[in-house]
C-alpha positions as CSV (number, residue, x, y, z in Angstrom):
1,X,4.5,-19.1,3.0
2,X,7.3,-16.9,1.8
3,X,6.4,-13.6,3.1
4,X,9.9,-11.5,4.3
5,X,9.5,-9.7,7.4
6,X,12.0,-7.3,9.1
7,X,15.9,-8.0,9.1
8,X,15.2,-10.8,5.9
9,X,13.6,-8.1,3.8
10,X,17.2,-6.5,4.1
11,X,19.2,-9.5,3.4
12,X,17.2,-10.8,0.4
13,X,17.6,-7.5,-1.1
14,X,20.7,-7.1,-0.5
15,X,21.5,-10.6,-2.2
16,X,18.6,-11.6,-4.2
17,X,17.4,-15.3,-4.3
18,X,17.8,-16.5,-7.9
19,X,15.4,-19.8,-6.9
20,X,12.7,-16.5,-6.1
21,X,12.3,-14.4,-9.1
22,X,8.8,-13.3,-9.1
23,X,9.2,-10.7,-6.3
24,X,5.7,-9.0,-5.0
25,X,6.4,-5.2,-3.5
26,X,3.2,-3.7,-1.8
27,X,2.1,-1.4,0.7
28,X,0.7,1.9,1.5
29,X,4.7,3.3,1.2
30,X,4.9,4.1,-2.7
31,X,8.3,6.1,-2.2
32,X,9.4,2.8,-0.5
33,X,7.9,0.3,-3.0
34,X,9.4,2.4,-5.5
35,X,13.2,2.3,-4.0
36,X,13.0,-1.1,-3.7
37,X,11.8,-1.9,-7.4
38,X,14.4,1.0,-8.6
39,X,17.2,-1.2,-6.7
40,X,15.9,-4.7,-7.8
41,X,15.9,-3.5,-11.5
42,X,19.6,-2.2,-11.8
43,X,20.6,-5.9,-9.8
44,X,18.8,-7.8,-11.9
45,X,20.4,-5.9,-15.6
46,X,23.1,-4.8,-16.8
47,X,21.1,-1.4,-18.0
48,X,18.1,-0.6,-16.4
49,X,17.4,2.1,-19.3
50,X,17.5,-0.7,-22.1
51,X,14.2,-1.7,-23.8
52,X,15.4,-5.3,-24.7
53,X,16.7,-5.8,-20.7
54,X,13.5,-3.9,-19.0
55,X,10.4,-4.6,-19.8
56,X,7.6,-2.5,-18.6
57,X,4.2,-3.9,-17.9
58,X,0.8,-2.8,-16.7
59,X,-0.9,-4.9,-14.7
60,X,-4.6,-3.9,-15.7
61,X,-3.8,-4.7,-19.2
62,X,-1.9,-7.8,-18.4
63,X,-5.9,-8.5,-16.6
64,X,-7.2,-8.8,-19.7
65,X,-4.3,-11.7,-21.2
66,X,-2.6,-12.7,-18.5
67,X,-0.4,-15.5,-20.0
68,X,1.2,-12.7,-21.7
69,X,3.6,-12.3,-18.6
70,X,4.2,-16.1,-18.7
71,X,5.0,-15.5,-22.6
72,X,7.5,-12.3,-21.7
73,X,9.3,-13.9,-19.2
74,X,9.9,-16.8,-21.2
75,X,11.3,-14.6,-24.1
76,X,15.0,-16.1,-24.8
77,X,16.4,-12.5,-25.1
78,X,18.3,-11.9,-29.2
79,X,21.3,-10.7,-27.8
80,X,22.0,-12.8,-24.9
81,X,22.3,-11.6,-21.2
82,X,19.6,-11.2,-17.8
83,X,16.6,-9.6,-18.7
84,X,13.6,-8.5,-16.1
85,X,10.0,-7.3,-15.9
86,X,8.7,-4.4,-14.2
87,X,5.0,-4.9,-13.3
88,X,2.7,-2.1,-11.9
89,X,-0.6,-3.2,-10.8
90,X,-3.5,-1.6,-10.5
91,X,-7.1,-2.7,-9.9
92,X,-8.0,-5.7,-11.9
93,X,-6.6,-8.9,-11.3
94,X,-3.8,-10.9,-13.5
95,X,-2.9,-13.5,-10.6
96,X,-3.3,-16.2,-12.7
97,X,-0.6,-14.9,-15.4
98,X,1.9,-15.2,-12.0
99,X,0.1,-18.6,-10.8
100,X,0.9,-20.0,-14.0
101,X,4.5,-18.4,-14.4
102,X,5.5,-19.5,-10.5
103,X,5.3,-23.1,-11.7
104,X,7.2,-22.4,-14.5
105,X,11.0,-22.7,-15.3
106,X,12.4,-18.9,-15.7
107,X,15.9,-18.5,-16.4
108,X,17.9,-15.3,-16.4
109,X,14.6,-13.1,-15.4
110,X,13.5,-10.8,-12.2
111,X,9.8,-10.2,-12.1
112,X,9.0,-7.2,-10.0
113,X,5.9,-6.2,-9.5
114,X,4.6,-3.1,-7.6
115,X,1.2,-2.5,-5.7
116,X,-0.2,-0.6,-3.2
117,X,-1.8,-1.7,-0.2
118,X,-3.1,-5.5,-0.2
119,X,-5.3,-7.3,2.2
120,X,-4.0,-11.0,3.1
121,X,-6.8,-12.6,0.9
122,X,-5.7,-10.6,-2.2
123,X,-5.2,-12.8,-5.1
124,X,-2.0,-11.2,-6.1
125,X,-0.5,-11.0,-2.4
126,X,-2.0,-15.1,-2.1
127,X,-0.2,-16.4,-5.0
128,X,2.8,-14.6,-4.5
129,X,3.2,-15.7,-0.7
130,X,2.4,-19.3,-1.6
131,X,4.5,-19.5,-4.8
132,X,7.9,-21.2,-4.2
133,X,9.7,-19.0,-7.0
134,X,8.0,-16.4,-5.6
135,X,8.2,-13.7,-2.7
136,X,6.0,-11.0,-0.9
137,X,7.7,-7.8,0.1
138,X,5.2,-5.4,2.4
139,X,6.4,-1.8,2.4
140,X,5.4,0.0,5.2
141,X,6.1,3.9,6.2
142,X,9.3,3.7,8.3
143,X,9.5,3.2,12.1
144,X,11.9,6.0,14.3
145,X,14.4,3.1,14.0
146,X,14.5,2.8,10.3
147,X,14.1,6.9,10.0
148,X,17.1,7.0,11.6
149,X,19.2,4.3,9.9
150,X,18.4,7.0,6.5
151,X,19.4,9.7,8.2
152,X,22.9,8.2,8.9
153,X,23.5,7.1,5.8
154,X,22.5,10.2,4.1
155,X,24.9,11.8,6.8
156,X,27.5,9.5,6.1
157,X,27.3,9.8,2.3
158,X,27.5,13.5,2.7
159,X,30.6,13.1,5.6
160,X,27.9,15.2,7.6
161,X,27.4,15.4,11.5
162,X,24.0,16.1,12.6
163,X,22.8,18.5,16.3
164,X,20.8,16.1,18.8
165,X,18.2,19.5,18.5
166,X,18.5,19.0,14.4
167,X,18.1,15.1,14.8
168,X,14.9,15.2,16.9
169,X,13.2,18.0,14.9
170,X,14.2,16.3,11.6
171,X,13.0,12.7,12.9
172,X,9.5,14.2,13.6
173,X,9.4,15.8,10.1
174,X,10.1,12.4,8.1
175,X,8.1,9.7,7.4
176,X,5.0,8.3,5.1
177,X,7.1,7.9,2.0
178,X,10.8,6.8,1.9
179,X,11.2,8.5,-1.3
180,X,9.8,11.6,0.2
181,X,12.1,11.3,3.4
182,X,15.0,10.9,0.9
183,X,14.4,13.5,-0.8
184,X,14.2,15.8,2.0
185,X,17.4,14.5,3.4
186,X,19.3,15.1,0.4
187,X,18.1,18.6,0.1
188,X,19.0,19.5,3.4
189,X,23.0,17.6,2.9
190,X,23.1,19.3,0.2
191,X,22.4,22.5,1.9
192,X,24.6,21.8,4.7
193,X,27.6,20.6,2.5
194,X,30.9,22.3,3.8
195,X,29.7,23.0,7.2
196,X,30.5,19.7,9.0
197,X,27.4,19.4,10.7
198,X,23.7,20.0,10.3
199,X,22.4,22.5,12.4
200,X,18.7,22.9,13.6
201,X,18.4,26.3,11.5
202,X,19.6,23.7,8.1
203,X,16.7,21.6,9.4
204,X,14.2,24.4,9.3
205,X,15.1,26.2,6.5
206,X,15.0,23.6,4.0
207,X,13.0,21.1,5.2
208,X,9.3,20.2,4.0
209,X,9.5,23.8,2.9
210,X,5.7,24.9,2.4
211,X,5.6,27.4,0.0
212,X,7.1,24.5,-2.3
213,X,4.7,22.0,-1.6
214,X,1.8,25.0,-2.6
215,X,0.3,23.9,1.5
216,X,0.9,27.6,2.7
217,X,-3.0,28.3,2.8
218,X,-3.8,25.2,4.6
219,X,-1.3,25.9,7.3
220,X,-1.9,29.9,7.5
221,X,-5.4,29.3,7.7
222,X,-5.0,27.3,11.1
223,X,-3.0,29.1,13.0
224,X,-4.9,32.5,11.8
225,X,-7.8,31.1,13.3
226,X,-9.6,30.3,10.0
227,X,-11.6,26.7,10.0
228,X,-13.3,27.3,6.5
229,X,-9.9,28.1,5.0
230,X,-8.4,24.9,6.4
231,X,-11.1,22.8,5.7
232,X,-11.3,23.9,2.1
233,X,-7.6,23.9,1.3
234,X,-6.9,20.6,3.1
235,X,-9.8,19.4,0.6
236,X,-8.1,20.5,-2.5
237,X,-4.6,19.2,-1.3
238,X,-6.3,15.6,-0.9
239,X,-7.7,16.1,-3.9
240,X,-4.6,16.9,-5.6
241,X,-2.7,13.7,-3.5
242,X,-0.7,15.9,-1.2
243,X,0.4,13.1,1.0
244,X,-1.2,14.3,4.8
245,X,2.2,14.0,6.5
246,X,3.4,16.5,4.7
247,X,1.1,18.9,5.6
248,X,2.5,17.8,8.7
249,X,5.9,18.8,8.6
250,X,4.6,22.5,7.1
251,X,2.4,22.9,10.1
252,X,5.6,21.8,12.5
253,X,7.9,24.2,10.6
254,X,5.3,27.1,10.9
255,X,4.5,26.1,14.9
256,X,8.1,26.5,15.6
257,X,9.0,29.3,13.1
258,X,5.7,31.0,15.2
259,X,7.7,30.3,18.9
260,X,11.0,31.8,17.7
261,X,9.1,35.1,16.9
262,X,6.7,35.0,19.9
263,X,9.7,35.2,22.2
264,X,11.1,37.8,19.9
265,X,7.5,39.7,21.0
266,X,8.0,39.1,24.4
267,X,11.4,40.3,24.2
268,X,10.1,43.4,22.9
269,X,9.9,43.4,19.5
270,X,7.1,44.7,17.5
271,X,5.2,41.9,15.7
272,X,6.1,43.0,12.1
273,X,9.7,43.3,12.8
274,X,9.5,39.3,14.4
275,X,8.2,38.0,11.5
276,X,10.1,40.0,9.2
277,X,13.5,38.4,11.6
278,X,11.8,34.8,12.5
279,X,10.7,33.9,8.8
280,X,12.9,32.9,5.6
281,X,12.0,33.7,2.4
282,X,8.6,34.5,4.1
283,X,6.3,36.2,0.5
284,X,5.3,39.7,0.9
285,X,1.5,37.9,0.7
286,X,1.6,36.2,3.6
287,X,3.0,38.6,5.9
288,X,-0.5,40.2,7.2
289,X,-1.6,36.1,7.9
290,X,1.4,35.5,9.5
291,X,1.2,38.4,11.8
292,X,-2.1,38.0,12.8
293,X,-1.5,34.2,13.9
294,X,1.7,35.6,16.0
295,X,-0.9,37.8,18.0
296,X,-3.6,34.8,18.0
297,X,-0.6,32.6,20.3
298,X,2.0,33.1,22.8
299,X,5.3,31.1,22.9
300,X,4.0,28.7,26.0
301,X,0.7,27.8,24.0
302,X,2.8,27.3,21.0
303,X,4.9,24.9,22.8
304,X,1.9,23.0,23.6
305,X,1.3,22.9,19.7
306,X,3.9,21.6,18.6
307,X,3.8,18.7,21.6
308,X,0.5,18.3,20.2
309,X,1.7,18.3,16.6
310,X,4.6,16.0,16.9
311,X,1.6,13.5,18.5
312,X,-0.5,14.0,15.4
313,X,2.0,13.4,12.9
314,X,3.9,10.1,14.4
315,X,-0.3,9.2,14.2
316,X,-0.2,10.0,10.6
317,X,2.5,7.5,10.2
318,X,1.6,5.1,11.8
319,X,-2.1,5.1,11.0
320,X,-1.5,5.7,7.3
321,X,-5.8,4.8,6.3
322,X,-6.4,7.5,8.6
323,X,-3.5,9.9,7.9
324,X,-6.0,12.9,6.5
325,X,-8.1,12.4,9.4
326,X,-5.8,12.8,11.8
327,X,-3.9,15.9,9.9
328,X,-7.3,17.9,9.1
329,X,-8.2,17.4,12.7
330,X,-5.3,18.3,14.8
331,X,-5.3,21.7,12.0
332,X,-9.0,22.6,12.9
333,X,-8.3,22.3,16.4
334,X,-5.4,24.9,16.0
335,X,-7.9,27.2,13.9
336,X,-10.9,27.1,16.1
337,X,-8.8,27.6,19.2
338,X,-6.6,30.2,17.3
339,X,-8.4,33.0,18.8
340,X,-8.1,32.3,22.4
341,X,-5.7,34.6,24.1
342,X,-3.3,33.3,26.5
C-alpha cells in the first residue's frame, strides 16, 4: 500500500520517485492539491507552458475511453525530452485507464492527477494506493504546525520579522486552502515590505479583507443583530463557493476592528467618530451598520466573541464537511444575541 503520510509526503516531493509516476493528489484542500500538482508539473518538464511537454486531461472524458491515458503516456514525444500528464477528475470513474497504465512500462512521463475528497474504497484512490508505479497523496487543510512552517517561509522570502500579537491573529485567520493562506501571506509581505517586521495593524488591514471577498453583508448582518440578513447572505456565498473559513477570518477582522472602537467609546468618543478612527477604508454604506453593531456590544462581550470565534474557525478547519455549519452557526448566534446590552 503506497499511501505517503506526513514527513514522506515532503520528501517524495521534494525528490520525486522515478519507479512512481502515476501520482494520485486528493483531498478536501484544492489550494493544496493544486500547489502540489503546480510543483510536480515544472519537476517533471522542462516547460510547464508547452503543449507537446503538458498534457491536459479531463478525467470525466477520459471515463468514457479510458485506455486513452494508457495511449498518451505511452506517446514517444517528436522532439525528444520528459513529457507529463495533468489529470483532473471529476465524477465518473477512469480507474481502469490507470489499472491498466500502473502495469505498464512508462518512460520519461509524470502522471498527476488531481481530485477532491476520496473515501478509502474509491476506485481511483484503490488503484492508486495498491499500484506499485503508483502513489496516493491526501491533501488536507493545514494543521497550526504546518500554518506556521508557510508563514516562515513567506517571512523569510520577504527578509520579514513578524509580532508574537501579528503571529497569533494571523495563525487564526489562515487555513482551509493553502493557496488561499498563500495568497493572503503574500499580500500582507508585500504590504509590509521595507518595514522589517509585520505588525498586528499589517495583519488587520490587509488580511482576509471583506469588502474584497463581497462577505461584508454576511458579517454586518451578525453583529447588527440581523438573523435573516445572515442567513440569506451566508446562502448566497455558499452558493457562489465562498469557502466558510473565510467568512471566518471577515467575521474575526470585524470582531476585533469592533473592540478597538468600543474602547475608543468608553474612552469617550462618540460612536461615529470610533468608527470613522477604528475602521480602514470602511464604505460610506456601511457606516450606519457598523455603528449600530458598536452600540449592540461592549469591548468585554466582544472579547468573548472573538474567544468564541477563534473556537469556530480552528472547527472549520478541522471539520472541513461541516465547515458552513459551523460558520452560519457561530454568525446566527452573534446576530440573535446582538441585541442584548451588556
Amino acid at each position: 500500500m503506497v499511501a505517503l503520510r506526513g514527513k514522506e509526503i515532503d520528501a517524495f516531493l521534494a525528490r520525486p520517485d522515478a519507479g512512481r509516476p502515476i501520482i494520485l493528489l486528493y483531498g478536501a484542500d484544492a489550494g493544496l492539491v493544486r500547489e502540489r500538482a503546480d510543483a510536480l508539473m515544472k519537476s517533471a518538464v522542462d516547460d510547464p507552458n508547452d503543449p507537446f511537454s503538458l498534457v491536459r486531461m479531463d478525467g470525466d472524458d477520459l471515463a468514457a475511453e479510458p485506455s486513452r491515458l494508457v495511449e498518451e503516456a505511452m506517446t514517444v514525444p517528436l522532439f525528444g525530452g520528459r513529457r507529463a500528464i495533468r489529470v483532473r477528475a471529476g465524477s465518473k470513474n477512469f480507474s481502469s485507464g490507470v489499472d491498466t497504465l500502473a502495469e505498464s512500462d512508462i518512460k520519461d512521463c509524470r502522471i498527476v492527477i488531481e481530485a477532491g475528497e476520496l473515501r478509502p474504497e474509491s476506485p481511483l484512490r484503490k488503484v492508486c494506493e495498491k499500484a506499485k508505479a503508483a502513489v496516493a497523496i491526501a491533501c488536507y487543510p493545514d494543521t497550526e504546525r504546518d500554518l506556521a512552517k508557510l508563514i516562515d517561509e513567506e517571512l523569510r522570502v520577504s527578509n520579514l520579522r513578524m509580532a508574537p500579537d501579528a503571529r497569533a491573529t494571523l495563525m487564526s485567520l489562515l487555513g482551509g486552502d493553502r493557496q488561499a493562506s498563500r495568497n493572503e501571506l503574500r499580500k500582507l509581505t508585500l504590504y509590509a515590505h521595507g518595514t522589517g517586521e509585520v505588525t498586528l495593524d499589517d495583519v488587520m488591514a490587509v488580511v482576509a479583507d471583506a469588502s474584497e471577498l463581497k462577505i461584508d453583508p454576511i458579517v454586518d448582518g451578525a453583529f447588527a443583530g440581523n438573523p435573516a440578513a445572515v442567513e440569506v447572505e451566508f446562502n448566497k456565498a455558499m452558493i457562489a463557493g465562498t469557502y466558510p473559513g473565510m467568512i471566518m477570518m471577515a467575521a474575526q477582522r470585524q470582531a476585533a476592528l469592533l473592540h478597538k472602537a468600543s474602547l475608543l467609546v468608553e474612552a469617550g468618543s462618540s460612536a461615529s467618530a470610533a468608527v470613522e478612527s477604528g475602521f480602514p477604508r470602511l464604505h460610506f454604506s456601511r457606516k450606519g451598520t457598523v455603528e449600530a453593531a458598536l452600540r449592540n456590544f461592549s469591548a468585554q462581550r466582544l472579547v468573548n466573541i472573538i474567544d468564541q470565534l477563534a473556537v469556530a474557525a480552528l472547527d472549520v478547519r478541522k471539520q472541513n464537511a461541516l465547515g458552513a455549519v459551523i460558520a452560519q452557526r457561530a454568525l446566527m448566534s452573534i446576530a440573535v444575541n446582538a441585541r442584548r446590552r451588556g
